[in-house]
C-alpha positions in Angstrom: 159.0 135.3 -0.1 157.8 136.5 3.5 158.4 140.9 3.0 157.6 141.4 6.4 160.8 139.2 7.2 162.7 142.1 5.1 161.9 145.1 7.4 162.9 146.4 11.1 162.1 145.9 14.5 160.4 149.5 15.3 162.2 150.6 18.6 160.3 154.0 20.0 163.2 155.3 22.4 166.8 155.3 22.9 166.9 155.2 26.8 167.8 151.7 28.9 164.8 149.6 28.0 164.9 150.6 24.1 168.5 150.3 23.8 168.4 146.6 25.8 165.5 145.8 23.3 167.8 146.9 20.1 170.6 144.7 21.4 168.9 141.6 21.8 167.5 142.4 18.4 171.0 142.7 17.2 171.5 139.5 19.2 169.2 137.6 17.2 170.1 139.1 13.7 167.3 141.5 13.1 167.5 145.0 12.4 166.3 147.6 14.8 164.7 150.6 13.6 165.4 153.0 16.7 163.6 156.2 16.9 164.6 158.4 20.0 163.1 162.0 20.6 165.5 163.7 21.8 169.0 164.8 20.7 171.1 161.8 22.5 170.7 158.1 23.8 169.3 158.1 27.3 167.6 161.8 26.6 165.2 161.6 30.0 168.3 160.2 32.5 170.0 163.4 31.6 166.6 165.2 32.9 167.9 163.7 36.2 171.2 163.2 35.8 172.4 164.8 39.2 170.4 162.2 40.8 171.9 158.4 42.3 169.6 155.3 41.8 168.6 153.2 44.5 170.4 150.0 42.7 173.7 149.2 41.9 174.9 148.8 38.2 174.8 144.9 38.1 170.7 145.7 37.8 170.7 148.5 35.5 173.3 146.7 32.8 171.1 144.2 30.1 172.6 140.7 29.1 172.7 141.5 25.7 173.7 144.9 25.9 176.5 143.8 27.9 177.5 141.0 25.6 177.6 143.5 22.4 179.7 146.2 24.8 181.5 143.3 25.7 182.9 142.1 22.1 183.7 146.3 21.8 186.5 145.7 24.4 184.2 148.1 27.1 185.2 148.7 30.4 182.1 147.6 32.7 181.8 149.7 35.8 181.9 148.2 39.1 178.9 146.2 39.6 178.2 147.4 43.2 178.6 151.0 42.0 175.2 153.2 42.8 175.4 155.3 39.5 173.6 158.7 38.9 170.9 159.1 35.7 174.4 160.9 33.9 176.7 158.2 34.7 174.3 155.8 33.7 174.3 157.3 29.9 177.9 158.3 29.9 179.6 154.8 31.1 176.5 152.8 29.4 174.1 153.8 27.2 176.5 156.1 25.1 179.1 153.2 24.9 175.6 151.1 23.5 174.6 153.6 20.9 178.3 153.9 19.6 178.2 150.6 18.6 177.8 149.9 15.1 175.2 147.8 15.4 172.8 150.4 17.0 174.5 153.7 15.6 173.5 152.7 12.5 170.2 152.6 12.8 169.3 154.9 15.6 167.8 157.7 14.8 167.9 160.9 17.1 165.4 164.3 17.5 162.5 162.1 15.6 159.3 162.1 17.3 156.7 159.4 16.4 153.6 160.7 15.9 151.2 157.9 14.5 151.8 153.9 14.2 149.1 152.6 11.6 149.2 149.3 9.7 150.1 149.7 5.9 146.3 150.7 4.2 144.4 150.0 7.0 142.5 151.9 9.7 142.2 150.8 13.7 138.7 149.2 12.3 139.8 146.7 9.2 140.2 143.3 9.7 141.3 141.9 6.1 145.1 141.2 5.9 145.9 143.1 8.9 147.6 140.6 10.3 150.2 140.7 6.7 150.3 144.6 6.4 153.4 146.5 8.3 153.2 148.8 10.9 154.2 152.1 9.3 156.0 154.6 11.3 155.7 158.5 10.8 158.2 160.4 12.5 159.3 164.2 12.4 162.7 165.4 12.8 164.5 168.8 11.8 164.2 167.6 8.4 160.6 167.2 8.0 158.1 164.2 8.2 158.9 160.9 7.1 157.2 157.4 6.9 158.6 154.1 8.1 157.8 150.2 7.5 158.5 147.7 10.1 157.4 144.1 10.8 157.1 144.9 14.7 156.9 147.7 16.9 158.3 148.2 20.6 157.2 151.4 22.2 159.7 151.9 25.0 159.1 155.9 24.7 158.8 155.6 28.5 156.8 158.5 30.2 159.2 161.4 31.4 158.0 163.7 29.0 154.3 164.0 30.4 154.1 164.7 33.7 151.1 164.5 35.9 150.1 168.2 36.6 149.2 169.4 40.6 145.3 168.5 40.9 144.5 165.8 43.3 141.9 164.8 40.9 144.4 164.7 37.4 143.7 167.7 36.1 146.1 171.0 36.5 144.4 173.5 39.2 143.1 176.4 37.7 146.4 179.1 37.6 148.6 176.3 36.6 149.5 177.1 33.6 150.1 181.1 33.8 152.4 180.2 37.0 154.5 177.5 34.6 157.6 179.6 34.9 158.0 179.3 38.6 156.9 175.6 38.6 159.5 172.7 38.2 158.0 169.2 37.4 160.2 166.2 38.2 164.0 166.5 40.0 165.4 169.9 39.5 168.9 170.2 40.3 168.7 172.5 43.2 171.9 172.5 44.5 173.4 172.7 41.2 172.7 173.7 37.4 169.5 176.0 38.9 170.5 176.8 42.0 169.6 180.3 41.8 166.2 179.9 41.2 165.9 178.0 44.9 168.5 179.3 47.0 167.1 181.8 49.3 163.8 181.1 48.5 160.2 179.4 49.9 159.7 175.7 48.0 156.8 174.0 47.8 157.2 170.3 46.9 154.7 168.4 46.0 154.4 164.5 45.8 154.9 161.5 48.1 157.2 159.6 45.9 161.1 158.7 46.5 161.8 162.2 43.3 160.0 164.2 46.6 162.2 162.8 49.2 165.5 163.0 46.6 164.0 167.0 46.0 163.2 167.4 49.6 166.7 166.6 50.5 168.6 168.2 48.0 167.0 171.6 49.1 167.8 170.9 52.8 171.4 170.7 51.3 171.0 173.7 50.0 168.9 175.2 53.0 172.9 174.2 54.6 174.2 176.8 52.0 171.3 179.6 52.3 169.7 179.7 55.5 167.5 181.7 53.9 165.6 178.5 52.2 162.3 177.5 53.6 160.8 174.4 52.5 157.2 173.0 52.6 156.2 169.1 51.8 152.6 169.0 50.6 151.6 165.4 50.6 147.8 164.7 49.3 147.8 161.7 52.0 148.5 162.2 55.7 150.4 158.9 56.0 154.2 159.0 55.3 155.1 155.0 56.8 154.8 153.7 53.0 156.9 156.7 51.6 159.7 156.8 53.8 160.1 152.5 52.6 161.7 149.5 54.8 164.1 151.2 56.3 167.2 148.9 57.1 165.6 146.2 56.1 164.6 147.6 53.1 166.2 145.1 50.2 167.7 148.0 48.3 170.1 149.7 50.8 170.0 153.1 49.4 166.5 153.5 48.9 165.9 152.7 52.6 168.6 155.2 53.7 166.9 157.6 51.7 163.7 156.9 53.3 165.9 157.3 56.7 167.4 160.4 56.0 163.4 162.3 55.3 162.2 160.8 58.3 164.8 162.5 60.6 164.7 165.8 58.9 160.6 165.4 59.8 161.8 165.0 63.3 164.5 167.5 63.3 161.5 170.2 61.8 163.7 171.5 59.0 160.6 170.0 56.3 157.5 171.8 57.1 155.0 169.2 56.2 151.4 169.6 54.9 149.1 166.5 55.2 146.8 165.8 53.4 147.2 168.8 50.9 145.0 169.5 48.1 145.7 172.6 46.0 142.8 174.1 44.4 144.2 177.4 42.5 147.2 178.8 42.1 148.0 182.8 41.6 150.9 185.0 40.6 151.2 187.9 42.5 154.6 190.1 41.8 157.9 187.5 42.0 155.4 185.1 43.9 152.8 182.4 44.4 149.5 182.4 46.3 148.5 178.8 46.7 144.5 178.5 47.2 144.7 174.5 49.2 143.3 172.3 51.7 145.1 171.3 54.7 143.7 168.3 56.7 140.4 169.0 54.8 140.6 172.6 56.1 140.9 175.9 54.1 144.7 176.9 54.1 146.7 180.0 52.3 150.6 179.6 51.7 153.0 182.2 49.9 156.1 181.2 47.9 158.0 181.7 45.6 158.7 178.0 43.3 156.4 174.9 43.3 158.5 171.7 42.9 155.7 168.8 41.6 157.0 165.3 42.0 153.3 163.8 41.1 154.1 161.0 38.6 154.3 160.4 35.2 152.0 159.0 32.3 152.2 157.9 28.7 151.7 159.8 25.9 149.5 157.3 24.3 148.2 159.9 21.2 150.5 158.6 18.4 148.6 155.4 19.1 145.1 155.8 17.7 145.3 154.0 14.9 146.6 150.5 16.3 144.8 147.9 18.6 145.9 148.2 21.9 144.7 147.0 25.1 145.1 148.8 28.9 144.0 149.1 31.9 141.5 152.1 32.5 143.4 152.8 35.9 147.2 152.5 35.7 147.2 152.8 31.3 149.3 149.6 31.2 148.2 146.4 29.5 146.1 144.5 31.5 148.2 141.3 32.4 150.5 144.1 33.8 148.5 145.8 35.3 147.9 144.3 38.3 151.3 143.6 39.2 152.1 147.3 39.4 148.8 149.3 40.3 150.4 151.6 43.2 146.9 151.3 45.2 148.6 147.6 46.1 152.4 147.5 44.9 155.6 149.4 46.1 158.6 149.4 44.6 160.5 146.2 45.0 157.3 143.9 45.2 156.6 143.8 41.3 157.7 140.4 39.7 159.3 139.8 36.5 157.3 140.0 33.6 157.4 139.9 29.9 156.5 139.3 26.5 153.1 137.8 27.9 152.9 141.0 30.1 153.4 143.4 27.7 151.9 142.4 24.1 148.8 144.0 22.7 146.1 142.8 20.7 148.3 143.6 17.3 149.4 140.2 17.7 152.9 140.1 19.3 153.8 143.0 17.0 153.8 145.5 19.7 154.7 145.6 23.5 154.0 149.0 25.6 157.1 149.0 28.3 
């Protein structure tokens, strides 16, 4: 009798990916095993939930999500509909976790914190292949341990945010200014408004979250004249950032792109290019930022920092398993080539899968 066929899918995360990967368990007739950290499906969206998406819902709803909501009698939403992060949890991934199927084994406020195989260590070979991953997790409760067959980390990477050093690391100052620094899309003209309004913001990033923050604080500038806002970008070229335009296949991202080029030419974004901070220093209510402008010393006062500087995995609840990535971009290496930002974009990444994603662990576990 095969044990292993007995246990769960591991599914690390409750947002769209993870809960697409529990329904096409469900699908199949296996048992997910869905461990999300925090307290509700689709925790990180809500991080952003002010924020619309660049594509409309018929690319953001899974087949066999859709197909279990489906059976539920669900009411899709309207397919061309540009959703925000909230909406997409409210009118999708809430509907999803309700379902029997998942709710019963979805697990909220656990976070993993080391994937092994049963009685072995990273290094032992003999009946690896036979022995389940084991799972321990912490919730309010305490620690617990569990067994599964496979594992699917789809944990995602909203939760570690790259810090302000060009080279990686946070700038000396950092951390004693983290309570006037916001990292990812703060909702500026909304639930902390007060914290912006009136005040000198430094962004920093040259991603599409830097043009969505840029924007939403010249919305706000509209509301508080008093608003000054700086762009630091680490390189001096924009043309990539600011995307295809109109003829950019995903409408909304290329009116975004649009809108933060004419606010450059009206001069209501003071732009810094290339920008490199080097310290950071709280004096009174305020921020002395130590940088390099154009490769030149430069001084600027204010009084929030706004980072928009990526995102990486938290990879340390992975030490004891076999895993393969690339040293660059920390995905596996059949993936990683397809996305490495040095010579993708967005829209220019093409499917990928099972092949992509699996790691040495046998097809036991993909990294998504």
């Amino acid at each position: 009798m095969d044990m292993m066929a007995d246990l769960p899918v591991a599914v690390i995360g409750a947002g769209p990916v993870g809960l697409a990967a529990a329904a096409h368990l469900v699908e199949r007739g296996i048992r997910p095993l869905i461990l999300e950290l925090g307290e509700s499906v689709g925790a990180a969206l809500l991080e952003w939930g002010h924020v619309r998406v660049f594509s409309p819902w018929k690319y953001n709803i899974d087949a066999a999500a859709r197909a279990l909501l489906d059976r539920s009698g669900w009411t899709a939403p309207d397919s061309q509909g540009l959703p925000t992060g909230g909406e997409i949890v409210r009118d999708y991934l809430a509907p999803l976790g309700r379902l029997p199927a998942i709710a019963a084994n979805l697990k909220l406020g656990a976070e993993v914190t080391a994937i092994t195989r049963q009685g072995h260590d990273k290094v032992a070979n003999e009946g690896r292949k036979q022995a389940p991953f084991v799972i321990r997790y912490r919730d309010a409760r305490g620690e617990h341990r569990a067994h599964a067959r496979a594992v699917i980390d789809a944990s995602g990477t909203w939760w570690r945010p790259n810090p302000i050093g060009v080279d990686g690391l946070p700038v000396p100052g950092e951390g004693e200014a983290r309570g006037r620094i916001a990292y990812g899309i703060p909702d500026v003209v909304g639930k902390v408004r007060s914290s912006y309004a009136g005040k000198r913001v430094l962004v920093i990033g040259g991603g599409h979250s830097a043009i969505n923050v840029a924007l939403a604080l010249m919305e706000l500038q509209d509301a508080a004249p008093g608003t000054e806002i700086f762009w630091a970008l680490r390189h001096a070229s924009v043309e990539r950032l600011l995307g295809g335009g109109l003829n950019d296949q995903l409408p909304e991202r290329g009116a975004l792109g649009l809108a933060a080029k004419q606010a450059m030419a009206d001069g209501r974004l003071n732009m810094l290019a290339p920008f490199a901070v080097n310290r950071i220093e709280v004096q009174g209510e305020g921020l002395v930022i130590d940088a390099s402008l154009a490769g030149k010393p430069f001084n600027l006062a204010v009084d929030r920092i706004i980072v928009t500087t990526g995102f990486r995995p938290d990879l340390s609840f992975l030490s004891e398993i076999r895993i393969a990535l690339d040293p660059a971009v920390e995905a596996p290496p059949a993936l990683a080539p397809l996305i490495d930002p040095n010579f993708h974009s967005c829209g220019t990444v093409p499917a990928h899968g099972i092949r992509e994603l699996a790691h040495p662990e046998q097809i036991g576990r993909a990294h998504v």
